[in-house]
C-alpha positions in Angstrom: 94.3 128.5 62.1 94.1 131.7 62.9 91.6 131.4 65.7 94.1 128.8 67.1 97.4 130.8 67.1 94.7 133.3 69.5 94.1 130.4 71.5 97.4 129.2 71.9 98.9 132.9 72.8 96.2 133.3 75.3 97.1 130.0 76.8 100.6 131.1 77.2 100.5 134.8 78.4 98.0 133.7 80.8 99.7 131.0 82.1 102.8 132.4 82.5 101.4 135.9 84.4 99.1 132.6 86.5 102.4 130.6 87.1 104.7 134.3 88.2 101.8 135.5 90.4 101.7 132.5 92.0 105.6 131.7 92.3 106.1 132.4 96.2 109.5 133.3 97.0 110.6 132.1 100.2 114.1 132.0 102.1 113.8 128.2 103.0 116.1 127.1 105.9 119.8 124.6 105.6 118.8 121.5 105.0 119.1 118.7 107.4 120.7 115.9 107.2 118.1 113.2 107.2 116.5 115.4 104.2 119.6 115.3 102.8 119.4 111.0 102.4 115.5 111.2 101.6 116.3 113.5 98.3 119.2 111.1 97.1 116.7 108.0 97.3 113.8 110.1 95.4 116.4 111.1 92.8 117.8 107.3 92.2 113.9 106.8 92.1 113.6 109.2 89.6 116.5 107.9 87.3 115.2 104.3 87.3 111.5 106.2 86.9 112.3 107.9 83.9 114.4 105.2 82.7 111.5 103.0 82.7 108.5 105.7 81.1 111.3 106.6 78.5 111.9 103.4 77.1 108.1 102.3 77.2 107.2 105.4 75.3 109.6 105.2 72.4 108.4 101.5 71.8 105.2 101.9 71.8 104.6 102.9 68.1 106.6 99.7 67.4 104.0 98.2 69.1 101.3 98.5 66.2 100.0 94.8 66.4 99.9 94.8 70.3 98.5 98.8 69.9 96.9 99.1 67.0 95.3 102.6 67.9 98.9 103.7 68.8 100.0 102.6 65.2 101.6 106.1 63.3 99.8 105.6 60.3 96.3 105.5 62.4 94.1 108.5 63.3 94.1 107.3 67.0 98.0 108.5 66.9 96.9 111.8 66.4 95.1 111.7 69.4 97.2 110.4 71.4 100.3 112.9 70.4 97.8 115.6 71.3 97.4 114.1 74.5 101.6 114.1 74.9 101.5 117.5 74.3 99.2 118.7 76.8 101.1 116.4 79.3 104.3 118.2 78.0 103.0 121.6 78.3 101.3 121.1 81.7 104.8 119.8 82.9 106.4 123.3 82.0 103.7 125.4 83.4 102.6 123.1 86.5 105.6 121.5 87.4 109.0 123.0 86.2 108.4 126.6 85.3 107.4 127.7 88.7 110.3 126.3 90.6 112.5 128.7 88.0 110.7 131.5 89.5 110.6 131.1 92.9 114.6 130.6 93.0 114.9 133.7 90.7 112.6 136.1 93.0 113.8 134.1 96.0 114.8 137.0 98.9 118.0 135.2 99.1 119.2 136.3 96.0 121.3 139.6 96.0 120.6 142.9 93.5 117.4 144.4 92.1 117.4 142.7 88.6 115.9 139.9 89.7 112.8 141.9 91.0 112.6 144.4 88.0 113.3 141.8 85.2 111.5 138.6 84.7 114.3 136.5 83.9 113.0 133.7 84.6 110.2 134.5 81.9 112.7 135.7 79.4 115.4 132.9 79.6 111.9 130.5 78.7 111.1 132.3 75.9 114.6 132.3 74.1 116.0 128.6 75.0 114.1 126.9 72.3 117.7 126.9 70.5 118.6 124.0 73.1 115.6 122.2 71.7 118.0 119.0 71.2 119.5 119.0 74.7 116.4 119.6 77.0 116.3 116.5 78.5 119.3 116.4 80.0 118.5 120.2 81.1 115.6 118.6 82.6 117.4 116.3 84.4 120.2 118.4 85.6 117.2 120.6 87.2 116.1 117.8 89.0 119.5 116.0 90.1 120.2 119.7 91.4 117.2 120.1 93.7 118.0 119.5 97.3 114.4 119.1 99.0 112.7 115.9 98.8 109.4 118.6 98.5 111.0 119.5 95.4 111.9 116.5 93.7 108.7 114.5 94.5 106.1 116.1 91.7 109.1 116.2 89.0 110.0 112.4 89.7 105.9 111.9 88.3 105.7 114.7 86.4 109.0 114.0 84.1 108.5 109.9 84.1 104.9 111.0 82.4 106.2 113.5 80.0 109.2 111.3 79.4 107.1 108.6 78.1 104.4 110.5 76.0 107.4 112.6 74.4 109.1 109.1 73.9 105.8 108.1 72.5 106.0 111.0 69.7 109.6 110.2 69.0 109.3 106.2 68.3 106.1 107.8 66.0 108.3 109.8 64.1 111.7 107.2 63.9 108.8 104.9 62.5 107.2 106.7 60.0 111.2 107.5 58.7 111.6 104.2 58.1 115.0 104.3 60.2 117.1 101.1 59.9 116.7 98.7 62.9 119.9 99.2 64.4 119.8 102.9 64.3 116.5 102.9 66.0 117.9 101.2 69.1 120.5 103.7 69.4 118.4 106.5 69.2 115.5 105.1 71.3 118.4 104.1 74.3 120.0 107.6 74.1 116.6 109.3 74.5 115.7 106.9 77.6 119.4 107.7 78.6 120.1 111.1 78.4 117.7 113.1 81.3 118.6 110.1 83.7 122.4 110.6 82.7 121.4 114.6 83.4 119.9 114.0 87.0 123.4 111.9 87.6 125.4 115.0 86.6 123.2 117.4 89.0 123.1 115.1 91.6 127.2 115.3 91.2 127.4 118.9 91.2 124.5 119.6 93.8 127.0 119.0 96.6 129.5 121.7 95.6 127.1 124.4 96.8 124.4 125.7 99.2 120.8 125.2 97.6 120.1 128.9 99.1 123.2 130.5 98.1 122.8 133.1 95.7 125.0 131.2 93.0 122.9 128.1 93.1 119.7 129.8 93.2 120.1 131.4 89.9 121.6 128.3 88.3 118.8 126.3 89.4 116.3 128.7 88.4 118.0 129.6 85.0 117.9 125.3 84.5 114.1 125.3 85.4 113.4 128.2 83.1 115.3 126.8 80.0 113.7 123.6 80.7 110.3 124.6 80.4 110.7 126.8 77.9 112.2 124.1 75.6 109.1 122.1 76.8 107.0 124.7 75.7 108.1 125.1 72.7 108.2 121.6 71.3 104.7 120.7 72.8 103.6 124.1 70.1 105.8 124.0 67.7 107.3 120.5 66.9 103.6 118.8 67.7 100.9 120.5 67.8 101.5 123.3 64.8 102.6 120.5 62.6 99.5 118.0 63.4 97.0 120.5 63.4 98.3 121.5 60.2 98.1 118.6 58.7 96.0 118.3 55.8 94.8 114.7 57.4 93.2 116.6 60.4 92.3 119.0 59.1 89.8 117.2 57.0 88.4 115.2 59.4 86.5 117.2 61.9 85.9 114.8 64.5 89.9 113.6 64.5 90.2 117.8 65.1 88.1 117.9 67.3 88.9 114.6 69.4 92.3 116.2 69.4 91.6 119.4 71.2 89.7 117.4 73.8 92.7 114.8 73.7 95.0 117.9 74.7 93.6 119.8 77.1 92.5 116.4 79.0 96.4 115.6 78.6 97.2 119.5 80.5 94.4 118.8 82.7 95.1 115.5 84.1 98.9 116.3 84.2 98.0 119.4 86.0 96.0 117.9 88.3 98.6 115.6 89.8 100.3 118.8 91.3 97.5 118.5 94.2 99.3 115.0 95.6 102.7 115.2 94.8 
């Protein structure tokens, strides 16, 4: 395990020094008008989107006789919540963590701390404590952007994570052996809550310019918590306490179709920041 905390650390620092080194930081103009319709439909796309990915991926374990590879008490799930979390952690570096630092190093922004201090690095590292809220901090970050250029990739990138994260939750609701009723509640109020936050930051977005210093920094503070919650449950929450289990562990070629399983998960998740 030790060899695998390296691994993992390496992973991070470099991809946070990759993701601030390649963060431009650009003045970008008023938006126009027609821009300003073209966001609103991607962001109602995005709520019926996530929605959608949300629901499907909390069912799935449920699923066991339609998916029997998906079943929690198979190998195959293993796998496959591997796979989640390189889609999870690929969504924070790729898709979400970059935005937080191009609005915090944007030239628009007035005073010197946001050149001398990475705060967008910092405010990822220490918002694991929201860890129970981040999808609505997701969704606040997206119902907040103003740019359709902006809220294309997270409308894919979120409805993907959405439904392997959903996927990890319905796994662990099912191996609890939650009562029926409560299972419904909780698997609605995860497909509800980062569609209910893109609501709320579509609400608010109108109360400010998107290049004033005020919304800049709450922006990029939202981006930054968001993807350092995502960070930190993708590591922490699934793959410290699969790889520690005693089950993989003992079975080299479920340990070792796992690592493949998650960096093909970061890879492929990665990749779709090329299109969109």
């Amino acid at each position: 395990m030790d060899f695998q905390k390296l691994i993992f650390n390496v992973f991070l620092s470099s991809t946070l020094i990759i993701t601030n080194v390649l963060a431009d930081c650009t003045c970008e103009p008023n938006q126009i008008s027609g821009d300003k319709t073209k966001a609103l439909n991607y962001k109602l796309i995005a709520i019926v989107s996530i929605l959608i990915s949300g629901g499907i991926g909390v069912s799935l374990p449920f699923a066991g006789k339609i998916f029997p590879a998906l079943h929690p008490d198979k190998d195959g799930f293993f796998v496959v919540k591997t796979f989640a979390a390189g889609v999870i952690l690929a969504t924070a570096f790729i898709h979400i963590l970059p935005q937080a630092f191009r609005r915090l190093t944007s030239p628009c922004l007035d005073g010197d701390i946001w050149v001398d201090f990475p705060v967008a690095g910092f405010v990822a590292m220490v918002l694991e404590v929201g860890i129970v809220v981040h999808s609505i901090i997701i969704g606040l970050s997206l119902g907040a952007s103003k740019t359709p250029k902006t809220i294309k990739p997270l409308i894919v990138a979120l409805s993907f994570h959405q439904m392997f994260e959903g996927l990890g939750l319905g796994g662990n609701i099912f191996q609890a052996r939650i009562k029926s009723l409560t299972t419904i509640v909780m698997g609605a109020c995860f497909a509800l809550t980062t569609p209910s936050g893109i609501v709320v930051g579509i609400l608010v977005s109108n109360t400010y310019d998107e290049n004033s210093s005020k919304a800049l920094i709450v922006q990029g503070v939202l981006d930054a918590a968001a993807a350092g919650i995502l960070i930190y449950m993708a590591l922490v929450d699934l793959l410290a306490h699969d790889f520690n289990n005693p089950r993989m562990q003992n079975n080299k070629l479920l340990l070792l179709a796992s690592n493949v399983s998650l960096f093909l998960g970061a890879g492929l998740m990665s990749l779709l920041a090329k299109w969109v």
